[in-house]
N, C-alpha and C positions, 0 to 999 in steps of 0.2 A: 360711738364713732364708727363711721364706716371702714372697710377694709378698704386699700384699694384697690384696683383691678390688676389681675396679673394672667403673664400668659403661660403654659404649660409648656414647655420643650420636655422633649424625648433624647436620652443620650444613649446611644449606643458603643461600650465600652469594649477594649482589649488589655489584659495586662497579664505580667509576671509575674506572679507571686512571691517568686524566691527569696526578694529584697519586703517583703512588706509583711506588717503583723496582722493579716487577714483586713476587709471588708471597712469595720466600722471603726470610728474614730476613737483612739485610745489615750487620751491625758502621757505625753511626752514618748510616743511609739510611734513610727511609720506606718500610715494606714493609704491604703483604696481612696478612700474617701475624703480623709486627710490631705492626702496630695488633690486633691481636684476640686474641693472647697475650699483651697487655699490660693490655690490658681482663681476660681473663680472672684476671690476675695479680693484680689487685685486686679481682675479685668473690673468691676464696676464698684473700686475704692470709691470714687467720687456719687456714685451712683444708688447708694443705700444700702451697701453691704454685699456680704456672700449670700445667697439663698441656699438653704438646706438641699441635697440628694437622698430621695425614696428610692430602692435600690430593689429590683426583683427578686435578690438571693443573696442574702450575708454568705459571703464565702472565709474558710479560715485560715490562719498563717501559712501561707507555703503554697496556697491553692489557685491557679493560674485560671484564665479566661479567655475566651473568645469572643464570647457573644453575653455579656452582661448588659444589662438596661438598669437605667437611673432615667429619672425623673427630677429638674427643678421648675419649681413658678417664678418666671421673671416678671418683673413691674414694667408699666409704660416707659419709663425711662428707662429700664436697663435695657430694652427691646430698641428704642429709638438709639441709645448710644452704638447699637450692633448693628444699625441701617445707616450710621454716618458714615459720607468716604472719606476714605483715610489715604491720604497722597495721592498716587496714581493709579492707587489699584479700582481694577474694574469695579462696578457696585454687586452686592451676590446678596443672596435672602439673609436671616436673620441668623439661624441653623447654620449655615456654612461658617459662615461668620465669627459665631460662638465657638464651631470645630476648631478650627484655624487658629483663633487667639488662644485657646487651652493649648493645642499642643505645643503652639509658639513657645511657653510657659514652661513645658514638661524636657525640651530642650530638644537636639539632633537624636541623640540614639535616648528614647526611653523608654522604661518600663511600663508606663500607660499610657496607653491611645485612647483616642478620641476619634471611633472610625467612621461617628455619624450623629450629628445634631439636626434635630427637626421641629416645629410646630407639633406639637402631639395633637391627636384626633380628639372631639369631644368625650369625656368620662374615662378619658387613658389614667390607669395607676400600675406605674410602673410593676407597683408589686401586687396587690389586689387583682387586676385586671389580667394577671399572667393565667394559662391553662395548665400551660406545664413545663420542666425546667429537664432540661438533657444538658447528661457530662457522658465524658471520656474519661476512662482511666486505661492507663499503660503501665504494663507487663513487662520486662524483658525476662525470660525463664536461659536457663542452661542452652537450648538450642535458638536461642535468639540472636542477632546482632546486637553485640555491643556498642551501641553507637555514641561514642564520650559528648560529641553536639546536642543527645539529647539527654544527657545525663538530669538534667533540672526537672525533668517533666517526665519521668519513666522510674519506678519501682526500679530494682535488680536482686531476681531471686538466685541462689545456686544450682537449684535443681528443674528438672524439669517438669510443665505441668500438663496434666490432661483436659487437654481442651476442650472434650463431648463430654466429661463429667462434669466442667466446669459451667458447660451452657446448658445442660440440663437442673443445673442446680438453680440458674440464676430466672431459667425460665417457672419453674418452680413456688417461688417468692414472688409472682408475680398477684395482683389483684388488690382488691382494698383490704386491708389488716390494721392490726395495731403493729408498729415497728418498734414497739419500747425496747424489745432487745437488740436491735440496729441503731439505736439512739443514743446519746448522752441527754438525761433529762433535762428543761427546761423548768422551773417554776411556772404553772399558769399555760404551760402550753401543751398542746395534745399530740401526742406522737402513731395517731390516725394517719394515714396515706396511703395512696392509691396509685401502686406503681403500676406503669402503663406499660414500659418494657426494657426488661432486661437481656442482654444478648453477648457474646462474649465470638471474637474469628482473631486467627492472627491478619499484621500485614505483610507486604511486601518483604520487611526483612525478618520476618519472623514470632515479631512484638504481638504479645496479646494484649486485645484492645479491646476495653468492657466498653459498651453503650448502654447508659442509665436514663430513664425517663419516669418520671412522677410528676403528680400531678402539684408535689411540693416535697422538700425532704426536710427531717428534722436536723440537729447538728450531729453531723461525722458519719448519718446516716451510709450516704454512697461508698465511703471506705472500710465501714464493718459490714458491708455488703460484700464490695470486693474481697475484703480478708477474709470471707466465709466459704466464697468460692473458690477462692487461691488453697483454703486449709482441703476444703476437696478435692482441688487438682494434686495436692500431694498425698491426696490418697489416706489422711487423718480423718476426715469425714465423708461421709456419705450423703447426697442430695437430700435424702430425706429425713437426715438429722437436721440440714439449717430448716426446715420446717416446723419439726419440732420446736426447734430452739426459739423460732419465731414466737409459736403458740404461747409458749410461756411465759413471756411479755415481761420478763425481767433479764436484767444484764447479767451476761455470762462471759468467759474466759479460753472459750472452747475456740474462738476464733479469735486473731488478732486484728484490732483495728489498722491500716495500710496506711503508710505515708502520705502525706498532702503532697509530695514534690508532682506524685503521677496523676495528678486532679485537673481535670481544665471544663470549667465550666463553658458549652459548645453553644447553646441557642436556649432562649425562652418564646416557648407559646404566647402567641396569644389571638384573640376569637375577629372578628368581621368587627371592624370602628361601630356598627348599632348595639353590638353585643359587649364592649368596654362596659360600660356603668351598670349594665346587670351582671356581670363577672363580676365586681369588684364588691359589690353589695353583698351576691353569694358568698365569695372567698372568706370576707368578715366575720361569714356565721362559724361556729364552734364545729369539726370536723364530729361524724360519730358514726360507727360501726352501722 
């Protein structure tokens, strides 16, 4: 039997982590995913269902976003239902459309947005076709502002840290390795990655603010990054013990893994629309040193 034809939208995601038990959908938990295939499920009840979301980066309990990408394939019908007018409102592409009716869904003030639905370009895969995935992680140390508005999305350490040891540490870590010691293992999957860059300044009020870039991270990877250079800025380690500790490519205790509150995944890569379907085929292959 044939399949039938379906069209690819691109979703560009916002949320809060605080309220949600990370990324993918969990049998009776509040999930990412959950809430927007559930919305989905009732814009095209009559239509043939919810369609699944391919996501560029499972993110975990507690870990906030900016700039996430999903991916679903909508059917001829479910595309024509999002091009009918509906009362008086002007007529708008399919993508706005689909924006518009999720957030309708997620209500006035919520924790996921919906900052951008689109026709995806030929050979788009959300997650495949990505180059590389940047976060943010936030710092408040002893000489920071405390600021209780950001309390959801900011660490708060007591002491204070040293910032040129902490961004020599991070620049340090940089290049293709194995991360098994920045990792929680996965069954089946390789903790190979190619961070592209690490960099650590304070801001305005004081806040130290890691920027993380790889070309993919494994789970908890970015916050036992962060915890390695936070154990540095107090001065417990030295830059070129987390190197060490890297080399040895087994889990260790020397640094502690950092809270998901100060995680906000900020942008995912990705290459020129002719260069989608050979990313995606690449990314497939088994990572190796």
């Amino acid at each position: 039997m044939d399949t039938p034809a379906t069209t690819r939208f691109r979703l560009d995601i916002a949320y809060q982590g605080t309220d949600f038990n990370g990324w993918a959908i969990q049998p009776g938990l509040r999930t990412v995913q959950g809430e927007i295939e559930a919305a989905l499920a009732t814009i095209f009840r009559r239509h043939g269902g919810a369609p699944q979301l391919i996501v560029a980066g499972r993110t975990d309990a507690g870990v906030h976003a900016r700039g996430q990408v999903a991916h679903a394939d909508l059917t001829a019908d479910q595309v024509k239902t999002l091009l009918k007018p509906r009362g008086h409102a002007a007529p708008t592409d399919a993508g706005t459309t689909l924006a518009r009716r999720l957030n309708g869904i997620f209500g006035p003030v919520p924790d996921v947005v919906i900052t951008r639905a689109s026709v995806a370009p030929a050979g788009f895969d959300a997650r495949f076709s990505a180059i590389w995935r940047r976060y943010e992680y936030r710092v408040a140390d002893s000489i920071s502002l405390r600021d209780p508005l950001q309390r959801h999305r900011t660490s708060w350490l007591p002491t204070e840290l040293d910032l040129p040891a902490m961004d020599e540490a991070a620049v340090s870590l940089l290049g293709l390795h194995d991360f098994a010691s920045y990792c929680k293992p996965r069954t089946g999957s390789t903790t190979i990655r190619t961070l592209l860059n690490f960099a650590w300044a304070r801001d305005a009020d004081g806040v130290l603010i890691a920027s993380v870039e790889a070309d993919a991270f494994c789970h908890s990877m970015v916050r036992a990054l962060v915890g390695g250079c936070v154990t540095v800025g107090e001065g417990k380690l030295r830059a070129s013990d987390l190197v060490t500790l890297r080399d040895e490519r087994k889990r260790t205790s020397a640094f502690r893994v950092m809270p998901a509150r100060g995680l906000t995944l900020t942008q995912v890569g990705y290459p020129e629309d002719i260069g989608l379907a050979i990313r995606a085929e690449q990314t497939r292959a088994m990572r190796s040193l």
